[in-house]
Every structure is written in C-alpha cells, then in structure tokens.
N, C-alpha and C positions, 0 to 999 in steps of 0.2 A: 893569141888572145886579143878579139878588138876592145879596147881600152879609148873613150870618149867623153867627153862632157866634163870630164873631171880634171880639166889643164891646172890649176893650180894644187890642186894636191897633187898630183904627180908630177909635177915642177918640185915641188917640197922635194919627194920619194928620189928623186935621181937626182937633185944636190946632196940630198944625205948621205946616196952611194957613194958620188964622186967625191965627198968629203970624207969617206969611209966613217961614217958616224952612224954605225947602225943599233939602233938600241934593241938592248936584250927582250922587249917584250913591246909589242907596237900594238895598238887597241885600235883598228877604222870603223868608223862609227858613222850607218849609216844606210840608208834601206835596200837592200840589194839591188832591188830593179831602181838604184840610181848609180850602179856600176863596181861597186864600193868589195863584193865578191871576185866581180872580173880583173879591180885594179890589186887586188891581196894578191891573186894567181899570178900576176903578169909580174909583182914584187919579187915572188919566192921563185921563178923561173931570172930575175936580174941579180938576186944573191947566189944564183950556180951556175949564171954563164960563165965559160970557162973567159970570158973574153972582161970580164965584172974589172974594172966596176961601169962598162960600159953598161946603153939602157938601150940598146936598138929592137924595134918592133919585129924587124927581121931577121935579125941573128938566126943561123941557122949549125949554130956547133952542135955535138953532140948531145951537151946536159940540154940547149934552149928546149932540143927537140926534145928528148925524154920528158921538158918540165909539159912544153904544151900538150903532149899526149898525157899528162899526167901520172906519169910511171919513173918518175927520177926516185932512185932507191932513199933519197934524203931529205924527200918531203916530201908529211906525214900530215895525215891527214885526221882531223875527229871533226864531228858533227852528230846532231838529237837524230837518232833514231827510236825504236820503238819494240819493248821488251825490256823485260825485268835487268837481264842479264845482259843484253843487247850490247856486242860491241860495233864500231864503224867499218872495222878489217870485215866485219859480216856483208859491209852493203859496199864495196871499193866498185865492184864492175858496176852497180846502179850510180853512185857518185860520178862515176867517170861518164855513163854515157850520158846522167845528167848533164855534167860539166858540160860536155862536149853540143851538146842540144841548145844549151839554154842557160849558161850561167848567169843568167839578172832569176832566175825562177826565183818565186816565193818558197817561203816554210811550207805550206799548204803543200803549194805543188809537189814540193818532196815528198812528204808525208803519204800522196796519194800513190806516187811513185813505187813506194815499196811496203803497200798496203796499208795504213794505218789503219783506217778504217774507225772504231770508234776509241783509238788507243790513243796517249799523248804520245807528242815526243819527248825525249830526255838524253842526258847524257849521266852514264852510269856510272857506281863505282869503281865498275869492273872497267871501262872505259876508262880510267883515272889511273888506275893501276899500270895498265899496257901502255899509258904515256909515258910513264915514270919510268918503267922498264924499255921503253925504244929508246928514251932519250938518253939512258946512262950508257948507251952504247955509243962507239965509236962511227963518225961519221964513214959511209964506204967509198964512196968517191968524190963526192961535193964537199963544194970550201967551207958549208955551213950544214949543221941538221936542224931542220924547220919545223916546227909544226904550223901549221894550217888550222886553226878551229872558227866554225861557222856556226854561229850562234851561241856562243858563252853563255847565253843568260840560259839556256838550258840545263845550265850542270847545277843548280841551288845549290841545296847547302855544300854538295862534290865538290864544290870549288876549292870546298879547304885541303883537299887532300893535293892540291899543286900549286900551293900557295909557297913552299918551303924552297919547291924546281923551278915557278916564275923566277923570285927574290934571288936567287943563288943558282942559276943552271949553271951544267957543263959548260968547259972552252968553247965555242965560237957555236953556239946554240938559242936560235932563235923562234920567239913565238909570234905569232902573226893570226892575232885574233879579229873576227869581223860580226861586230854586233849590229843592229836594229834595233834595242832597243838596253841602252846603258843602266837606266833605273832599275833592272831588274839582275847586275851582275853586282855580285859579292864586294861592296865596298873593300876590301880589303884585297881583291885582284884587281879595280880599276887603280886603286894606290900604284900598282906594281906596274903598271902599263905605261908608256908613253898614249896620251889620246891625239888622234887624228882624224879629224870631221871630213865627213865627202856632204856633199850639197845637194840637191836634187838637180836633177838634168834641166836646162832649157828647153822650150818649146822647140828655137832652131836648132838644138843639138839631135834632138829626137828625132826633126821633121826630114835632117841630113842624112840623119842612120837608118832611117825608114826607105829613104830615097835609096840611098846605094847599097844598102846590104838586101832590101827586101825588094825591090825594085816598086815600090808605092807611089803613084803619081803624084806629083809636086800636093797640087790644091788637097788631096784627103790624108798626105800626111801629114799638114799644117797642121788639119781638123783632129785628125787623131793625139797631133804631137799635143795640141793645146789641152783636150780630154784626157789626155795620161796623167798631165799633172807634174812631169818631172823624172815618170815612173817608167823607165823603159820595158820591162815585161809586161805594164798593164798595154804599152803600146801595141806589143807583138801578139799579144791577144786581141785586142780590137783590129788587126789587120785579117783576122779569119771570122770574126763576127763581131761585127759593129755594134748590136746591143747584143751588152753580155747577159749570161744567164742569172747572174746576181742582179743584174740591174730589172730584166723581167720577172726573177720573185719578189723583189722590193715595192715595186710597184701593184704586184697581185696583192702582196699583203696588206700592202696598205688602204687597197679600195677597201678588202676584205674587212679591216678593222674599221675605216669608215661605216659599212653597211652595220657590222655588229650581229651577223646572222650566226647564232650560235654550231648548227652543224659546219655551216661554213669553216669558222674559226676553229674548229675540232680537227677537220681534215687537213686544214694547214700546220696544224701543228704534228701532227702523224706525219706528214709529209716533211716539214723540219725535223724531225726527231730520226726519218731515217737518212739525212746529207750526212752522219758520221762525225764526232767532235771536232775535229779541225775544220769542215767547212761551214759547222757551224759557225764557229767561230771568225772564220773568214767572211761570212755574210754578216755577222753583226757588226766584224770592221767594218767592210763596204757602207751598211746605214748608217753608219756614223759619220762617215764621210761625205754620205750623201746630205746630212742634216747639215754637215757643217757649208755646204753648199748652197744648202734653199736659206741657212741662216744671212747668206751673203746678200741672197734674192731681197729677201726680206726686209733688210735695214738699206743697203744699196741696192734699187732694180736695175740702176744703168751701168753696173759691173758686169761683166763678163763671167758664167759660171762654168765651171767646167763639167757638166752633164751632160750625157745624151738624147737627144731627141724626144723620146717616151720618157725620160727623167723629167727632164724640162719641163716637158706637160703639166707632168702632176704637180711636180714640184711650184710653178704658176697658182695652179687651183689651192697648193697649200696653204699658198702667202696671204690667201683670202680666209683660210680656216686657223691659221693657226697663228697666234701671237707671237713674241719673244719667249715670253713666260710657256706656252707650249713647247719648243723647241728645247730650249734648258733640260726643261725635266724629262723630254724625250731623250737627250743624250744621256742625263744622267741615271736612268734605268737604263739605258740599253749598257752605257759601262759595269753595270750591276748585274747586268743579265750574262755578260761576258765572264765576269769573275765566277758566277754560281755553277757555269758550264764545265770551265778549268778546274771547280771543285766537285765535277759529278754529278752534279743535280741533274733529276730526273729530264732532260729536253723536251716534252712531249707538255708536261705537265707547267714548265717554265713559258716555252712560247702560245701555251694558250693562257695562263695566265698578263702575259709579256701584251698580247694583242685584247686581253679587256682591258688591261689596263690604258692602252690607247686608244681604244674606242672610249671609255667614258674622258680622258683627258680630250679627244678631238671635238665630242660635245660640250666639254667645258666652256663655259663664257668666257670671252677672251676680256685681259684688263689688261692688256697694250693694244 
C-alpha cells in the first residue's frame, strides 16, 4: 500500500508499534483522498507482520502479503453500504477491488461502485451484530483481530449496539476506525477512541505522487497538485479530465439561474433529480466548495484560488455580481439544501426551487 504525505502521523503510528503501545480503539480522522484510508490499511497490515513490531513498506512475509491483498483471515472489515439488511461480507470482492484500484476513492465513488443509485448508505443493525459475533472469536492466525471500519459516522444511532465491545473488547483486539467526518459519530464512541488527525496532502506531495506513480509531466501536476487542494483522488481525476463534470454542471447552472428562464430551470432540475442521491449530494459539496473559493476571489483577488479554468471565469464575472452578503446566504442554502436531500426531499422540486431562489438573490442589490 503506497502511504505519503502523511510523515508525521505515521511517525506517531510506528513509534507506538515499536513502543508496543497499541490502543484498543484508534479513531483517524480525516478525508480519505488525504491518504488517512491508505494509512488505516498499511497500520492493520504492521499489527500482523509476523516480523511486528517492525514498519517496513516492503516486507514481504506471509501475513504483509495476505494484509496487502486484503484477505488476512484477522482483519475484518465493515463499511455503509446500501439496503435494509445489508451486510459488508455482501460487498468483500467490490471492497477489495475498490481497495486495490483506488483506496483515497470517496463515499460517492463507492456508492456508485455497488449501485446505490438513489439509496443512502448506512451501516446496519445486522452489520452490528456480525461484528460482535467475529470479534468474540478467537484470533486464527494473526497476533491481533482487527476490525477496519470506514466511515463510522454511518452507523447512527447503531453505534450503541458496539459501545459495550469498543469499551471492553477481547484480549488483544483492535478497532481501527477512519472517519471524514467526526461531528456526526456518536459522542459516546468518539469518548472510546484514541483521536488521530491526518492533514490534507501538500501541493508538492501530490505533484511527486502524480509524477511517479502516474507518470504526469512535472509542470500539470504542479497545476493539478495545486487544484486538488490536498485531495489526492480529486487529483487522479483531474489527470483523465481536466474540467470535471461537476465543475461543468456548476457552471451550466449557474448561467441558467443568472438568465432566470423558467423552462430552462425546469429541465435542470429534472436532470439533477435523475444524478441519484449521493451525487447529488456530491455536487452540492463541490458548490460549496466552489463558493468557498470565489469567497477568497472576492475579499482577496491577488490570492491564488484553486479553480479550474472555466471555474475561474465565472467565478471573476461573479465577484462583479455578487456581494459578501450574496455568498453567505448561498452557502447557507445550499447547506439546507444538503440536509433536505439526506431527509428525502423531493430533488426535482428542491433544486428548482434551490435555483429561483438564486436567481432572485443574484438580482438582489448588492449592500457590500
């Protein structure tokens, strides 16, 4: 597993080995495409080298190799998947050739992975259950039985039902949890956890991993590294198309709500309403991210923003339409718009709603 950008936590991770101070429930906290997934794998592959508490990238014993193919019989895997009933043993071979593809991918991306389509993801009761029962078994041939969970905040109120096997697990039984997003996991498991922050990647860490793993010419993966933001999968997506497809609906919409042509805004929102709830969802993060960019243009223009080309653009012509006082309340619908999605709300009905309400706020008189 390549593991970068993240030298001081994993400085931390292998003094704690070689100190043999491994806590029973370790929480990394932190956006996957900043590596924070890659360094959890490359952890629970250094708790079963048989060679442990050594940390070598190349170890090549028996368990490293079972951990990097992802098939060591003692680390266990959960993550949201999709269905009532739904466990993770359901989706092992899509996880694995995830893993094996792309482990910085987003939630989205899984999601599409193994259909979601307009379903959430979650992690189930039933899921909750099959922890409790792997973990009370005896390890089979590793020095530790591991679980792996990717995305915690997906289990809600489920959390409680592994509140009791965090606080008190089996002998030599470790959890290795990796969130993205802490505010939304059960105060009462982040208590149980040890917290370890990952960072977002550098510019030159990204522009180095782009250079040798993807073979990307020095100068565009500067350009890319700086545009990612930190994010090493949004890089490896701008290296097969440079403006993404979220960044050229952002832009459609937004002329669209500029103009205010009601069949117009009809069809765009028919056309959002069939991307499936997780991409919608995924495009309204992107706009918010984008706002938080032209916000930068806006107050500082001689900052460097991190947009693309056709972003840029607009974004320029924005700073001429749109205030402070504009922006604010842009973000602060489009986070509203987000939460109403997560609870169901009709999509169709939401983003044509979502885009008058932007067109009369971008005709609004500006008082900054």
């Amino acid at each position: 597993m390549v593991v970068f950008g993240q030298d001081g936590t994993q400085a931390y991770l292998q003094q704690m080995l070689q100190q043999e101070r491994v806590p029973h429930a370790l929480l990394l906290a932190g956006k996957t495409g900043w590596g924070t997934l890659a360094l959890a794998l490359e952890l629970t592959r250094w708790l079963q080298c048989q060679y442990f508490p050594q940390t070598s990238s190349s170890c090549s014993c028996p368990a490293c190799q079972k951990a990097t193919r992802f098939l060591h019989p003692d680390i266990h895997f959960s993550f949201p998947v999709v269905g009532t009933n739904a466990l993770s043993a359901d989706y092992l071979k899509e996880w694995r050739e995830a893993l094996s593809s792309n482990p910085w991918l987003s939630a989205n991306e899984w999601f599409q992975r193994i259909g979601a389509e307009n379903k959430q993801g979650n992690i189930t009761k039933e899921e909750c259950v099959a922890i409790v029962r792997q973990l009370s078994l005896k390890a089979f041939e590793g020095r530790y039985k591991i679980l792996l969970m990717w995305l915690p905040e997906y289990l809600g109120k489920e959390g409680n039902r592994l509140l009791k096997l965090i606080e008190e697990p089996p002998e030599r039984t470790v959890f290795v949890l990796v969130s993205e997003n802490t505010d939304a996991i059960l105060p009462t498991i982040l208590s149980r956890c040890q917290l370890l922050k990952t960072q977002p990647l550098s510019d030159e860490a990204i522009a180095e991993a782009l250079r040798i793993y993807q073979g990307v010419e020095a100068e565009r993966a500067q350009q890319i590294a700086f545009l990612a933001d930190g994010d090493y999968n949004r890089a490896l997506h701008m290296v097969e198309a440079f403006e993404s497809d979220s960044g050229r609906m952002l832009v459609e919409w937004l002329r669209s709500c500029w103009r205010g042509n009601g069949v117009e805004l009809v069809r765009w929102a028919e056309r959002f309403a069939q991307l499936g709830r997780e991409n919608q969802k995924e495009f309204l993060a992107y706009v918010l991210q984008f706002l938080r960019e032209l916000l930068v243009l806006k107050v500082s223009p001689q900052v460097p923003v991190r947009l693309r080309p056709a972003e840029l653009e607009t974004a320029r012509k924005m700073t001429a339409v749109f205030s402070f006082e504009h922006i604010t309340q842009l973000v602060s619908r489009i986070n509203e718009f987000i939460v109403y999605i997560e609870r169901n709300a009709n999509p169709k009905i939401l983003m044509l709603s979502a885009s008058i309400n932007i067109h009369h706020l971008i005709k609004k008189p500006q008082n900054v």
